[in-house]
C-alpha positions as CSV (number, residue, x, y, z in Angstrom):
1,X,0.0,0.0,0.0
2,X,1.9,3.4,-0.8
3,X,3.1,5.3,2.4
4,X,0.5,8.5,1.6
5,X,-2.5,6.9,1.7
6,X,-5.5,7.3,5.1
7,X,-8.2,4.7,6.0
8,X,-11.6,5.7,6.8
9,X,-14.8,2.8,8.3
10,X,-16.7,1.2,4.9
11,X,-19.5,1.5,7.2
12,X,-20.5,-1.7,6.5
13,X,-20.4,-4.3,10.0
14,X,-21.7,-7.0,8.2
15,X,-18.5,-7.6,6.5
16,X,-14.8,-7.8,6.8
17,X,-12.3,-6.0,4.4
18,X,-10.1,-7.9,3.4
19,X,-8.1,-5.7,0.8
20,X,-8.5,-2.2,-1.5
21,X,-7.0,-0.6,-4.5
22,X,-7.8,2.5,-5.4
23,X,-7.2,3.7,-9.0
24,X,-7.5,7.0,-10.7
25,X,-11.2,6.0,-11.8
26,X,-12.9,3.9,-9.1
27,X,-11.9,2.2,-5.5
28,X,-12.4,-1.4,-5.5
29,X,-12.6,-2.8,-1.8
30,X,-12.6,-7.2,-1.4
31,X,-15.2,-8.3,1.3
32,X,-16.1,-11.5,2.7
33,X,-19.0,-11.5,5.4
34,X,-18.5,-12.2,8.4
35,X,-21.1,-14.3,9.7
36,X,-20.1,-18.0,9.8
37,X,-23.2,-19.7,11.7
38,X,-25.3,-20.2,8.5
39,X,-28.5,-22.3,8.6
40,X,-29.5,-24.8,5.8
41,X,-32.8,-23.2,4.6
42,X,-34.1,-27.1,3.9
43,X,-33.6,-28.6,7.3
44,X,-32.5,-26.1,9.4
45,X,-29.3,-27.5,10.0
46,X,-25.9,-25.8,10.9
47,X,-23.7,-28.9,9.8
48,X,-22.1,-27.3,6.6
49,X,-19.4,-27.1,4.3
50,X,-17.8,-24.6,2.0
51,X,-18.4,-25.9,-1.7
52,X,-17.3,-23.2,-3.4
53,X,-17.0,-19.2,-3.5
54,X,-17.2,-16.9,-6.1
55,X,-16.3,-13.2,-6.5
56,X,-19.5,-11.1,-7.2
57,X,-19.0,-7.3,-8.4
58,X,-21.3,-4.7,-6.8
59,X,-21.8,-1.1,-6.5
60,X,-21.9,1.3,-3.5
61,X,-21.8,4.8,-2.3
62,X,-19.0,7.2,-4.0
63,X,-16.5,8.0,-1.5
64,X,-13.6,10.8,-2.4
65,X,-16.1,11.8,-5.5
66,X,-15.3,8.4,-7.1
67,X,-17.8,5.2,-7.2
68,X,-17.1,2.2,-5.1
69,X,-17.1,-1.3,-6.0
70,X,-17.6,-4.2,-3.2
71,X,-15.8,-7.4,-4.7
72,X,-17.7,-10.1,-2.4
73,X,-16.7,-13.3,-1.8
74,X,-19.8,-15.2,-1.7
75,X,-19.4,-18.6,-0.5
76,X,-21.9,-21.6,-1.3
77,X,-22.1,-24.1,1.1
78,X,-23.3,-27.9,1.1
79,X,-25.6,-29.1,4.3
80,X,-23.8,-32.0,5.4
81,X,-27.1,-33.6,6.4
82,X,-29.5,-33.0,3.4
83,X,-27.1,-32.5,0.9
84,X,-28.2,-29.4,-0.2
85,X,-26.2,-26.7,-1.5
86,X,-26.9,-23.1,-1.4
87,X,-25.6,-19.9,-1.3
88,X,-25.0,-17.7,1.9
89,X,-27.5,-14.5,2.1
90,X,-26.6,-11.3,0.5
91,X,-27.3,-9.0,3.9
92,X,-25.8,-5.8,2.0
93,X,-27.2,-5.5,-1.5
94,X,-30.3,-8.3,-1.2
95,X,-31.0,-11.4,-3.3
96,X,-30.2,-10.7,-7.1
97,X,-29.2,-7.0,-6.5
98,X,-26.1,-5.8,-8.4
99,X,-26.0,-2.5,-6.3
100,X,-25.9,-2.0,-2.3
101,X,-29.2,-1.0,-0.1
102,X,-27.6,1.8,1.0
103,X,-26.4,2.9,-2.5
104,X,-30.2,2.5,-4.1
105,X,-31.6,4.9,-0.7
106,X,-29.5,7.1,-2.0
107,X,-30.4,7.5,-5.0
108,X,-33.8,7.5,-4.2
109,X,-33.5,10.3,-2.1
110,X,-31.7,12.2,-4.4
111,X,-33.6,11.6,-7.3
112,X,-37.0,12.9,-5.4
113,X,-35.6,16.3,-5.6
114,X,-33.6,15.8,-9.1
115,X,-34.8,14.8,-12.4
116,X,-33.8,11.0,-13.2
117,X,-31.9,11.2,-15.9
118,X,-29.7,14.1,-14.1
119,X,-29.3,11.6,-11.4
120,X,-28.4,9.0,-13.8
121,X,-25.5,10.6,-15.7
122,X,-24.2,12.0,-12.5
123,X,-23.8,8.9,-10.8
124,X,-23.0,6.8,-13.7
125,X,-25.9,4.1,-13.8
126,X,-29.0,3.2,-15.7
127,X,-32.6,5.5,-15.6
128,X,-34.5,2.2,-14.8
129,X,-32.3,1.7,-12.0
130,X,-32.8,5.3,-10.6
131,X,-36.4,4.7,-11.4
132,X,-36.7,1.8,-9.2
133,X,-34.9,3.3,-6.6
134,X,-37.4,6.7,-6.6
135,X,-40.0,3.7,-6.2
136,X,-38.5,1.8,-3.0
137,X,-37.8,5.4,-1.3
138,X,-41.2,6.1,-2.2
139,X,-43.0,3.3,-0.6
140,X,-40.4,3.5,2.3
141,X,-42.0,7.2,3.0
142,X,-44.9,7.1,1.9
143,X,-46.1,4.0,4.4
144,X,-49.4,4.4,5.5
145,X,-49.4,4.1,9.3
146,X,-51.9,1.5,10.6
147,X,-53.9,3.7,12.1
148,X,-54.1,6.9,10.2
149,X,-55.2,10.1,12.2
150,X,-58.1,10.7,10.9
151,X,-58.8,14.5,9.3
152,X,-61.3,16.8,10.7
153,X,-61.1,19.6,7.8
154,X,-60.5,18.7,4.3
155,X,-59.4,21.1,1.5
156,X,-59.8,19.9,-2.0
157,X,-58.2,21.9,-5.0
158,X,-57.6,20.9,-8.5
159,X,-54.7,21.2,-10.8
160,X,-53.6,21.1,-14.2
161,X,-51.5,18.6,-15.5
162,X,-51.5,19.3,-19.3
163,X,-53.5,22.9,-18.9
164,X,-57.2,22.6,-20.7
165,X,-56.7,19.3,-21.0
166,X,-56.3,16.8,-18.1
167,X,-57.1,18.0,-13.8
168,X,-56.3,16.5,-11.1
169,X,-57.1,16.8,-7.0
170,X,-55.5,17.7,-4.7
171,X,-56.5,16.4,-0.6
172,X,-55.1,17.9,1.9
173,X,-55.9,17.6,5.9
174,X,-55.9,21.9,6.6
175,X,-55.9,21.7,10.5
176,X,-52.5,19.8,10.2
177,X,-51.1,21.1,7.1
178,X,-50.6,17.7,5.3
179,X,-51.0,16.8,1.8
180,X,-53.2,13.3,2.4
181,X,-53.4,12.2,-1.7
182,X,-53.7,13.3,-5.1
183,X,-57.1,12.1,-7.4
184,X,-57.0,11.4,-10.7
185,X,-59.4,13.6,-12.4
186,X,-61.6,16.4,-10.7
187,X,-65.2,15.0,-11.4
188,X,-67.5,13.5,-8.8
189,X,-66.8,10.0,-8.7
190,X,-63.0,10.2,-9.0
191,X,-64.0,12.3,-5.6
192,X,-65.9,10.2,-4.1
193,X,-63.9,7.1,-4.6
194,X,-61.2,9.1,-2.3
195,X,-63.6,9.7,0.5
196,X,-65.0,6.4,0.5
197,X,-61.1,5.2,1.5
198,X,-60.7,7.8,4.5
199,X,-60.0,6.7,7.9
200,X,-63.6,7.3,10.0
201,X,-65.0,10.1,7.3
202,X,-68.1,10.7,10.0
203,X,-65.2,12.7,11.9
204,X,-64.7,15.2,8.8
205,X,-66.5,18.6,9.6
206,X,-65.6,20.5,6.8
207,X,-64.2,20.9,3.4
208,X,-63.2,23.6,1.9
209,X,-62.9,24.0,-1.7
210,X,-63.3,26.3,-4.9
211,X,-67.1,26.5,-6.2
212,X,-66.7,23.5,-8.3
213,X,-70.1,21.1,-8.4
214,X,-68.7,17.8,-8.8
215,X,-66.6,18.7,-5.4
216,X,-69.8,19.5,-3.8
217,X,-71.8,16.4,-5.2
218,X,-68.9,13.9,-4.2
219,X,-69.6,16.0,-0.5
220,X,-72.7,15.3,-0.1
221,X,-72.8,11.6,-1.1
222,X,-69.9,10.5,0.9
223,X,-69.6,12.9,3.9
224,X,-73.3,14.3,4.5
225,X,-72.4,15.5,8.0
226,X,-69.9,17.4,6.6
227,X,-70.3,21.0,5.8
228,X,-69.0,22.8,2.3
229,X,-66.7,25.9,2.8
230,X,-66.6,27.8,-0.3
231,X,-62.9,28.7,-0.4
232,X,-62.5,33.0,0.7
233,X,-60.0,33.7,-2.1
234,X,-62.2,32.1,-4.4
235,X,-65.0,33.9,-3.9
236,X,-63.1,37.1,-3.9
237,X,-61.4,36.0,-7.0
238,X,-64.9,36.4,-8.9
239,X,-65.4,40.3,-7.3
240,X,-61.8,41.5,-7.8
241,X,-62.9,39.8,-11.9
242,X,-65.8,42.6,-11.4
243,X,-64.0,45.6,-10.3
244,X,-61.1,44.9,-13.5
245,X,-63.9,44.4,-15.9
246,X,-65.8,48.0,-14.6
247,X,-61.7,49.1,-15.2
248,X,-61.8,48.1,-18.4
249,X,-65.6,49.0,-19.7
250,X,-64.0,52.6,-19.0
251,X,-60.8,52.6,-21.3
252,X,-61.3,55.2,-23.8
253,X,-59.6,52.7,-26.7
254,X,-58.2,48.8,-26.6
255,X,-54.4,49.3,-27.0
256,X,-54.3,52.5,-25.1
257,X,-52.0,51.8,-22.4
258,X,-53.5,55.1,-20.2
259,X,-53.7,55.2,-16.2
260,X,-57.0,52.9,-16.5
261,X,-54.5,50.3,-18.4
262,X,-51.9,50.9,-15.7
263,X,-54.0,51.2,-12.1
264,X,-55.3,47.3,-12.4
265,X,-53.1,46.5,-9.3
266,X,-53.3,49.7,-8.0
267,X,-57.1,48.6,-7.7
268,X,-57.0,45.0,-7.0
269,X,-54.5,45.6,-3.7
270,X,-55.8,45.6,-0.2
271,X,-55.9,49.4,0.6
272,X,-54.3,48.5,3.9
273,X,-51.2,47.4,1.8
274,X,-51.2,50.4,-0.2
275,X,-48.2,52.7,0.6
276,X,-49.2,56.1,1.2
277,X,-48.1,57.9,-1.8
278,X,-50.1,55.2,-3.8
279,X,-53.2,55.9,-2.0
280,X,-52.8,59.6,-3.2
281,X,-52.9,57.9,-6.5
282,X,-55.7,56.0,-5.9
283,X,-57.7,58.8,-4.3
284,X,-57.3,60.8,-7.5
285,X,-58.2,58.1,-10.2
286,X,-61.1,57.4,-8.2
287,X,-62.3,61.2,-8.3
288,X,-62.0,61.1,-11.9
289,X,-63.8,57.8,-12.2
290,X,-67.1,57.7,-10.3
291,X,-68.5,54.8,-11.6
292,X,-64.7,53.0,-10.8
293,X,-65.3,54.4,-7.0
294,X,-68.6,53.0,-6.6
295,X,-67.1,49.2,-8.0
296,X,-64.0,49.9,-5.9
297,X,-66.2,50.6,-2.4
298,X,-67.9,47.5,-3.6
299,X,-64.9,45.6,-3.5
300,X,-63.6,47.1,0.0
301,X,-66.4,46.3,1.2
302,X,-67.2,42.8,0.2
303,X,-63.3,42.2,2.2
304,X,-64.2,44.0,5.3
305,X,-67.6,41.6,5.2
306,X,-65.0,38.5,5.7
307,X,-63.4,39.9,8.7
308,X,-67.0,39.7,10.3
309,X,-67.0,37.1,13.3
310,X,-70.9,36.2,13.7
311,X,-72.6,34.1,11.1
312,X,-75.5,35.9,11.7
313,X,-74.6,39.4,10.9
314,X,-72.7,38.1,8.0
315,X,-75.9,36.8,6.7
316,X,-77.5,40.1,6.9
317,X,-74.7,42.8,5.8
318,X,-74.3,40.3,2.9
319,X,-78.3,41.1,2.0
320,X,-77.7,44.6,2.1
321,X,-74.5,44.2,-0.2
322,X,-76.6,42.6,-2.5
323,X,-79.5,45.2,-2.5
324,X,-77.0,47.7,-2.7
325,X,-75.5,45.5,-6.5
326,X,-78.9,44.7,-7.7
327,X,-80.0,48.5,-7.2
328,X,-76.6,50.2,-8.4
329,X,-74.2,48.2,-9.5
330,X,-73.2,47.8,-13.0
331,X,-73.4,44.7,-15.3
332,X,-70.3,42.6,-13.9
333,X,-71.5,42.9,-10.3
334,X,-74.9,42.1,-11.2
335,X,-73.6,38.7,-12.3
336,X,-72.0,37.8,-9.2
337,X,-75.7,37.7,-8.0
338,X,-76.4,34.4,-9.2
339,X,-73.3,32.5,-7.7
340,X,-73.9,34.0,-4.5
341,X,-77.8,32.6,-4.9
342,X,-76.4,29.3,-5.7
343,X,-73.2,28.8,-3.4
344,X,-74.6,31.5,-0.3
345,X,-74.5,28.5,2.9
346,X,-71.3,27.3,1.8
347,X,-70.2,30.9,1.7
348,X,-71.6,31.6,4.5
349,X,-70.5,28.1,6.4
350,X,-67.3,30.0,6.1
351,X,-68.1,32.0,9.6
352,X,-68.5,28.6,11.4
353,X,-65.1,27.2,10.0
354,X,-62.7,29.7,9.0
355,X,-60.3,28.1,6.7
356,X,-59.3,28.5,3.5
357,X,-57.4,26.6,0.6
358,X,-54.0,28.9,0.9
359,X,-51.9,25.6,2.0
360,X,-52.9,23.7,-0.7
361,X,-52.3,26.7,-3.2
362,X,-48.6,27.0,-1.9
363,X,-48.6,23.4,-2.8
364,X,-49.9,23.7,-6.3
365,X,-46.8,26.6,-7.1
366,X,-44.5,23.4,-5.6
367,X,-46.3,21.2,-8.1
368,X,-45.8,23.5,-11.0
369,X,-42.1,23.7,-10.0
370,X,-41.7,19.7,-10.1
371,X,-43.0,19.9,-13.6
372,X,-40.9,22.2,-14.8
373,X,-37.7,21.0,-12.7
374,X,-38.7,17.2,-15.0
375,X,-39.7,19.4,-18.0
376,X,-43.5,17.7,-17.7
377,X,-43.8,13.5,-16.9
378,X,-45.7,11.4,-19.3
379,X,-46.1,8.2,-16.7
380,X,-48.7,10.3,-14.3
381,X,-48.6,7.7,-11.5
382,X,-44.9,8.5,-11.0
383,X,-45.8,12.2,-11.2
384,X,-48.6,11.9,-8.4
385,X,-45.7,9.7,-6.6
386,X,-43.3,12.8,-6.3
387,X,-46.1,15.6,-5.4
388,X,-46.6,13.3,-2.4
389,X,-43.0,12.9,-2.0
390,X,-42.4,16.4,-1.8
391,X,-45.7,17.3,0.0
392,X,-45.1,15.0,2.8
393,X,-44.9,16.5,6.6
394,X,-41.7,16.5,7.7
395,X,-41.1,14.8,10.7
């Protein structure tokens, strides 16, 4: 062995080292294990006797930046009672495995927050294998516990995997903030199928989702004692839509880009969070504007009616909100009319359960970042494997 050369622990008890090169490429390291009171797995027997040994080659962890190869003895023996020869058990790299546990965890950890082939060509081994070893890490972490806590407030929200084109569901448990699956599809039974699997559903109270009916249906049929929280930024979603189209009925000319063109965020940001030379601004295009000020006090308003803390005067400032649209307000508020006819108790089931979807949004941008990290996934059940990798609570 040259004289400028250190020794570190291969880490590995089960075996004993027996010698190591190291070239400019790779280390090589000879093993033998160590255990010697092997059992005949016919009869049980300990009577045995070396009938051959080979030398296997097998991958592990890189050490120094350069890949390791264990060179393992393996030794068959013959039972001296039944005859039978076999060959001793492979406790670091499992039966028929070219590569060592530990080598394939890490890879599988690695390749959760990598793309594959990156992983791949970094470490100098197959896609399938990374593949597989995404896979075993997954079902390592993903186990479901025997008894799963069961959720008391649900959120649902979908997502696009090819955008216009295929949706699917996100569940997550709010009050602990932990993604609990991923549906394929967004329609009712897809749904429903999912809450037919949850651990004791009569313990959900709530879920809260956007104003989507099949959500709603799959609800009712599964959970019936659960109520239906339309989402808060949802809602307001549709009313800020109001205020920018009032905006834009008031541009002189398409194309324009004038202060109408330019004040859209100026308009859609919470006053509060307004600094105060932009509420100067605002004051003024609002003076010029009357019919913008009336959509804009609208607005304001319909946000200060969700920091309300009693269901019941919610109920009734929301009435006069809507007197004051139907009576005054132009053609975009009117047409919020309808969906507050049709979705008013889950809106309103808001003030008895006050929780919205902004977990599970955050964890729609992470999606969108693991597709474009992959540049999209064609096999979708590894895709909805990774959003749960990524999603899980850490421990």
């Amino acid at each position: 062995m040259p004289d400028d050369c250190i020794t570190i622990a291969l880490g590995l008890p089960e075996v004993r080292v027996i010698q190591e090169e190291e070239t400019e490429e790779e280390i090589r390291v000879e093993v033998e294990y160590r255990e010697q009171d092997i059992v005949c797995p016919r009869c049980e027997q300990r009577i045995l006797k070396v009938h051959s040994t080979k030398l296997q080659r097998k991958r592990d962890r890189r050490l120094w930046d350069k890949p390791v190869f264990l060179i393992i003895r393996k030794r068959r023996y013959r039972c001296l009672n039944c005859k039978k020869v076999f060959t001793e058990p492979d406790l670091v790299c499992g039966a028929r495995r070219r590569t060592s546990r530990r080598f394939r965890c890490y890879l599988g950890q690695k390749a959760v927050q990598q793309p594959v082939r990156h992983v791949a060509k970094e470490e100098g081994v197959g896609e399938a294998l990374v593949r597989c070893c995404v896979t075993e890490e997954a079902k390592r972490l993903l186990e479901v516990p025997d008894k799963p806590t069961p959720a008391r407030i649900l959120g649902l929200d979908e997502f696009a995997i090819r955008k216009g084109q295929v949706y699917d569901t996100a569940v997550a448990d709010l009050e602990h903030k932990q993604v609990m699956g991923v549906v394929s599809g967004h329609r009712q039974e897809e749904v429903a199928a999912f809450f037919d699997a949850l651990p004791e559903p009569e313990k959900v109270e709530a879920v809260v989702m956007d104003m989507h009916e099949p959500f709603r249906q799959a609800v009712e049929l599964c959970l019936p004692q659960a109520k239906v929280v339309a989402d808060k930024f949802h809602v307001l979603m549709h009313v800020h839509r109001a205020l920018d189209q009032v905006r834009a009925s008031l541009q002189p000319q398409k194309g324009k880009k004038g202060e109408l063109f330019r004040s859209r965020y100026l308009l859609l940001t919470a006053v509060e969070r307004l600094t105060q030379e932009r509420r100067v601004q605002l004051t003024g295009l609002l003076e010029r504007y009357p019919a913008l000020r009336w959509a804009w006090a609208q607005k304001e308003a319909f946000r200060a009616w969700y920091r309300l803390t009693r269901r019941a005067e919610a109920e009734t400032k929301l009435t006069l909100w809507e007197q004051s649209v139907r009576e005054q307000g132009p053609a975009p508020f009117r047409a919020l009319l309808p969906m507050l006819r049709i979705w008013r108790q889950e809106i309103l089931n808001y003030f008895d359960h006050p929780y919205t979807n902004g977990f599970l949004e955050g964890k729609n941008n992470r999606i969108k970042v693991i597709k474009r990290v992959a540049y999209g996934y064609r096999n979708q059940t590894n895709f909805r494997q990774r959003i749960l990798l990524t999603n899980r609570k850490e421990a």
